[in-house]
LOMI-517081 format. One record per residue: x, z, y of N, C-alpha, C in turn. Coordinates in nm, 4 decimals. Atoms other than C-alpha are relative to their C-alpha. Layout:
<atoms>
      n.px      n.pz      n.py     ca.px     ca.pz     ca.py      c.px      c.pz      c.py
         X         Z         Y         X         Z         Y         X         Z         Y
...
</atoms>
This chain:
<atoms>
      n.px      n.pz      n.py     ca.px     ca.pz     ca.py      c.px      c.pz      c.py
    0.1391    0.0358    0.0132    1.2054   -0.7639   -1.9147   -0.0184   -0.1350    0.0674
    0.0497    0.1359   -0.0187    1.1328   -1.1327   -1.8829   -0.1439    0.0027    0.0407
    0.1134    0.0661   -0.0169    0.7964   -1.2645   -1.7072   -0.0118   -0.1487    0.0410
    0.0530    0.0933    0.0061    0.6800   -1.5662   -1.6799   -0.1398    0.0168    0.0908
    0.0725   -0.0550   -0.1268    0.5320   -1.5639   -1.3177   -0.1180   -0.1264    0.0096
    0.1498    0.0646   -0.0062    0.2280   -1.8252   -1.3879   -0.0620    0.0577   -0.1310
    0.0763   -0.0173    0.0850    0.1246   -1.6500   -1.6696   -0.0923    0.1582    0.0072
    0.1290   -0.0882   -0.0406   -0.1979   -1.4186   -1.6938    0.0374    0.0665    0.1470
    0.0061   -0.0736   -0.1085   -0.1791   -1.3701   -1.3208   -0.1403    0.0163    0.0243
    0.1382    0.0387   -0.0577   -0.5027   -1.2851   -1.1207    0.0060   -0.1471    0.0713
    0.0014    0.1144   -0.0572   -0.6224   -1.5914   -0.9521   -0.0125    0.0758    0.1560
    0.0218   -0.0497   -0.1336   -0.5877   -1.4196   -0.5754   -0.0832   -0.1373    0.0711
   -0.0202    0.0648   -0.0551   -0.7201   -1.5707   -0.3134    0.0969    0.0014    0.1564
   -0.1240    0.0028   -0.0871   -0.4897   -1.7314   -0.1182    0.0058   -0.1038    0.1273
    0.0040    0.0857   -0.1839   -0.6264   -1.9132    0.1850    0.0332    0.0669    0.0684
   -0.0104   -0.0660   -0.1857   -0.5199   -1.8683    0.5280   -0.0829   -0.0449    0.0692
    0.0603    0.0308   -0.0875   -0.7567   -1.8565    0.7615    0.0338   -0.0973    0.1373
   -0.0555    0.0775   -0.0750   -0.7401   -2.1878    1.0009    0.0643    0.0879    0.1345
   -0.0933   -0.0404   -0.1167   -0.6429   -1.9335    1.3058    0.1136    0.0991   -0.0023
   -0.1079   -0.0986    0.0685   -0.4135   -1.7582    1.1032    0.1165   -0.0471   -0.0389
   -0.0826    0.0275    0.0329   -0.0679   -1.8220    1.0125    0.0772    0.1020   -0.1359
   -0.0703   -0.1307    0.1196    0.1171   -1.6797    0.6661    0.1261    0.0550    0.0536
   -0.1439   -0.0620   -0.0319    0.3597   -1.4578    0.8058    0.1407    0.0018   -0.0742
   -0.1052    0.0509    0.1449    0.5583   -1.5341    0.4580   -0.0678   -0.0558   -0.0699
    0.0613    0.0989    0.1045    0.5485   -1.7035    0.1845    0.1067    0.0093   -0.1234
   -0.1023   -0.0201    0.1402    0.6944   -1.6106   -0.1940    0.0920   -0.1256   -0.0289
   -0.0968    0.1035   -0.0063    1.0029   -1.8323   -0.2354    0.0057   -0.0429   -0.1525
    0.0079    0.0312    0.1740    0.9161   -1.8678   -0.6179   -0.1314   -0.1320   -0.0234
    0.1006    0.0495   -0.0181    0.5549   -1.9456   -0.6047   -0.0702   -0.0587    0.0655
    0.0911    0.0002   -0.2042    0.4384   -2.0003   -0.2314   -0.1135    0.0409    0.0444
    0.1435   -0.0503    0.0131    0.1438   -1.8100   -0.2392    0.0603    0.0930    0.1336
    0.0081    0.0006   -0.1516    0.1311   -1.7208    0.1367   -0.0161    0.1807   -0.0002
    0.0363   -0.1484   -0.0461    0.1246   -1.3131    0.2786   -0.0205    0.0383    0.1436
    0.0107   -0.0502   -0.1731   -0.0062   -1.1693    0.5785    0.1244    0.0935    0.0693
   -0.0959   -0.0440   -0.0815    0.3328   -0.9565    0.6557    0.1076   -0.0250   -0.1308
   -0.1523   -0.0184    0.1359    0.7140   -0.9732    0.4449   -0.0488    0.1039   -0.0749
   -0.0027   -0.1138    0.1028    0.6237   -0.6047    0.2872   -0.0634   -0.0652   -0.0764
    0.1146   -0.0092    0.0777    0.3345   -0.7556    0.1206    0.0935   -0.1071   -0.1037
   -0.0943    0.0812    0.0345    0.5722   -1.0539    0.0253    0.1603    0.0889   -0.1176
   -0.1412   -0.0981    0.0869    0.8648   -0.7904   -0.0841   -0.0733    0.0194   -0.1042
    0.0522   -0.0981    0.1152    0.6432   -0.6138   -0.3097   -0.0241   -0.1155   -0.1086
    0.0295    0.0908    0.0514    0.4877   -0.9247   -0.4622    0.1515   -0.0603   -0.0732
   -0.0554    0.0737    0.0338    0.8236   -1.0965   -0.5288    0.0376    0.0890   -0.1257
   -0.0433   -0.0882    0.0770    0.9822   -0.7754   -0.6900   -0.0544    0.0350   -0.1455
    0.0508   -0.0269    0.1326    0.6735   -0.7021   -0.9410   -0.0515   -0.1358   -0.0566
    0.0229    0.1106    0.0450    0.6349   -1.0562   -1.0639    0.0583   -0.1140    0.0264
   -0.1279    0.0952    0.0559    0.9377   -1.2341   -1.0579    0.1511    0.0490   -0.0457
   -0.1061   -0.0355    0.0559    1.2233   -1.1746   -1.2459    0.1770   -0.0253    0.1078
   -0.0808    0.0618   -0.0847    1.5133   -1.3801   -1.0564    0.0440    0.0297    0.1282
   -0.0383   -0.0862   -0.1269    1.5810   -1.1662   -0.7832    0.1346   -0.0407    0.0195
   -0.1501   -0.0419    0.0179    1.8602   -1.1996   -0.6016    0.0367    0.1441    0.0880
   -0.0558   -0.1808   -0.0643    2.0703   -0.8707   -0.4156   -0.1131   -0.0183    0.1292
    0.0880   -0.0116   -0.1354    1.8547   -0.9463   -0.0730   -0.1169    0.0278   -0.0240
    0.1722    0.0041    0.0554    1.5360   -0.9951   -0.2525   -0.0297    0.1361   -0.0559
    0.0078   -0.1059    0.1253    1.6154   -0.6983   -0.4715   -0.0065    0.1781    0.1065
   -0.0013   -0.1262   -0.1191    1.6868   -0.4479   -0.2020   -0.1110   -0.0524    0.0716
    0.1196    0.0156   -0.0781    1.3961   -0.5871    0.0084   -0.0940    0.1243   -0.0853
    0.0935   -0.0214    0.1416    1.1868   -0.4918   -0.3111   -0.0166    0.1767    0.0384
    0.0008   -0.1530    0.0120    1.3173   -0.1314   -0.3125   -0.0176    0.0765    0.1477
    0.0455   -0.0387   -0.0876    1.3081   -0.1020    0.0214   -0.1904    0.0600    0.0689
    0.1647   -0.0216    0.0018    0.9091   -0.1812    0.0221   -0.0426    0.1239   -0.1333
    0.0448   -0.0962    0.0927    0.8738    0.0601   -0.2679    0.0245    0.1077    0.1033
    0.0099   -0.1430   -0.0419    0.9933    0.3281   -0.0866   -0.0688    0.0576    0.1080
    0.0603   -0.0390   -0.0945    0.8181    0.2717    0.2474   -0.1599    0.0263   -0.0610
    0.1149    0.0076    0.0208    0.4977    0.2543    0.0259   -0.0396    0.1803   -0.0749
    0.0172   -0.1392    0.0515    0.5860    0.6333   -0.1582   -0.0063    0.0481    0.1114
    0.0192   -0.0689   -0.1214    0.6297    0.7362    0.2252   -0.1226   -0.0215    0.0502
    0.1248    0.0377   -0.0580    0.2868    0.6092    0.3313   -0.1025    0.0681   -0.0890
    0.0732   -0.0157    0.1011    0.1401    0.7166   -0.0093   -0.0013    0.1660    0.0214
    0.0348   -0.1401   -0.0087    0.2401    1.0806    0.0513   -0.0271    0.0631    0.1444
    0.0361   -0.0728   -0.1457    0.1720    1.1277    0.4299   -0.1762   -0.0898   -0.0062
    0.1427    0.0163   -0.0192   -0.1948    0.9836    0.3485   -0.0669    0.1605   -0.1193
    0.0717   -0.1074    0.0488   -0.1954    1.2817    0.0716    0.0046    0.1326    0.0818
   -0.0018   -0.1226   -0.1158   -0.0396    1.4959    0.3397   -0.1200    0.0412    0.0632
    0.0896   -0.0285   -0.1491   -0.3437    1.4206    0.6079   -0.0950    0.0473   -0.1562
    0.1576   -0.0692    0.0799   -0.6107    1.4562    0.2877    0.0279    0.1711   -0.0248
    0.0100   -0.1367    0.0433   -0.4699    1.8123    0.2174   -0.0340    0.0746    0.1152
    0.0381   -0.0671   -0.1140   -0.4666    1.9005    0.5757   -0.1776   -0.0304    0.0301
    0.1988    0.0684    0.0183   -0.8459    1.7331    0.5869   -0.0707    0.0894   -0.0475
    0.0207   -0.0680    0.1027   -0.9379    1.9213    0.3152   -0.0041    0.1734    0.0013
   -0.0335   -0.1580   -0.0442   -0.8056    2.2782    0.4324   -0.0763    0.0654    0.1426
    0.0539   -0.0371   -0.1842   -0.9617    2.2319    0.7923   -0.2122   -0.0096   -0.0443
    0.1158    0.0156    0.0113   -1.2639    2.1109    0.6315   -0.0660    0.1585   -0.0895
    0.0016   -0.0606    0.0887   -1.2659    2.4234    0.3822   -0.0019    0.1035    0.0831
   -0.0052   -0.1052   -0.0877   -1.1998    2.6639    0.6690   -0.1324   -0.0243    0.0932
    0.1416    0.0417   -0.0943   -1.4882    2.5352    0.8903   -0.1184    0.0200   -0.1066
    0.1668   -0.0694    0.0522   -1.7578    2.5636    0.6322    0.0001    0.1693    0.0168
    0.0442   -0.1517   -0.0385   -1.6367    2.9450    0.5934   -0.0329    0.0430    0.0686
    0.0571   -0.0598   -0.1404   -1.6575    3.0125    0.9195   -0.1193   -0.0218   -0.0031
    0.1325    0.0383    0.0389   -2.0272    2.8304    0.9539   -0.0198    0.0637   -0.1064
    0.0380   -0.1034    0.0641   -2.1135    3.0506    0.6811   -0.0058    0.1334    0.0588
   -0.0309   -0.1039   -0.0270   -1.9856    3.3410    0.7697   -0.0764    0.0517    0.1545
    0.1069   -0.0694   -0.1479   -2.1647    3.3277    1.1165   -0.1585   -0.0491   -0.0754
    0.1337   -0.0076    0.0600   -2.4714    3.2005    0.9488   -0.0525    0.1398   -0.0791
    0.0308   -0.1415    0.0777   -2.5118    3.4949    0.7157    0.0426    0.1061    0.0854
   -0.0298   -0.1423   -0.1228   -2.4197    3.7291    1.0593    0.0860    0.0697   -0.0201
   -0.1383   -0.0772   -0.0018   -2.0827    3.8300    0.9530    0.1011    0.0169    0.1004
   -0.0537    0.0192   -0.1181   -1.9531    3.7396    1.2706   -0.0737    0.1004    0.1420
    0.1174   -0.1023   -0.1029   -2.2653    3.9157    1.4981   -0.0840    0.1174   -0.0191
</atoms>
């Protein structure tokens, strides 16, 4: 799969704030990132030309992002179960099932 990394991109913006520094910067394009992951990810889905460092970076950030992606669905299920148990209860003493 060929892209052609100036074509229909978004137009981000891509200032740095004067007391800010770009922690990276895409070695294709130079469009500046506040940390490398953000930089990994970016290079991987919109440039072709990878090389082995770039390429494993890439997969590396993919995978820390499925680990982040499922310990935020982790906390919502636990969220979700605590929140689901606390109304019963509050019910359950409201309607005097408890007293």
């Amino acid at each position: 799969m060929s892209r052609d990394p100036t074509a229909a991109l978004p137009d981000p913006d891509t200032h740095v704030p004067a007391a800010e520094t770009a922690a990276a910067r895409c070695p294709y394009c130079e469009r500046p990132f506040r940390s490398e992951h953000g930089r990994d990810l970016h290079v991987g889905e919109r440039h072709d030309e990878l090389s082995e460092a770039e390429r494993d970076r890439y997969e590396a950030a993919v995978e820390a992002e499925r680990d982040d992606l499922w310990l935020f669905h982790a906390k919502a299920v636990v969220a979700l179960g605590v929140t689901y148990s606390a109304t019963v209860i509050l019910y359950t003493a409201v309607m005097g099932g408890f007293f």
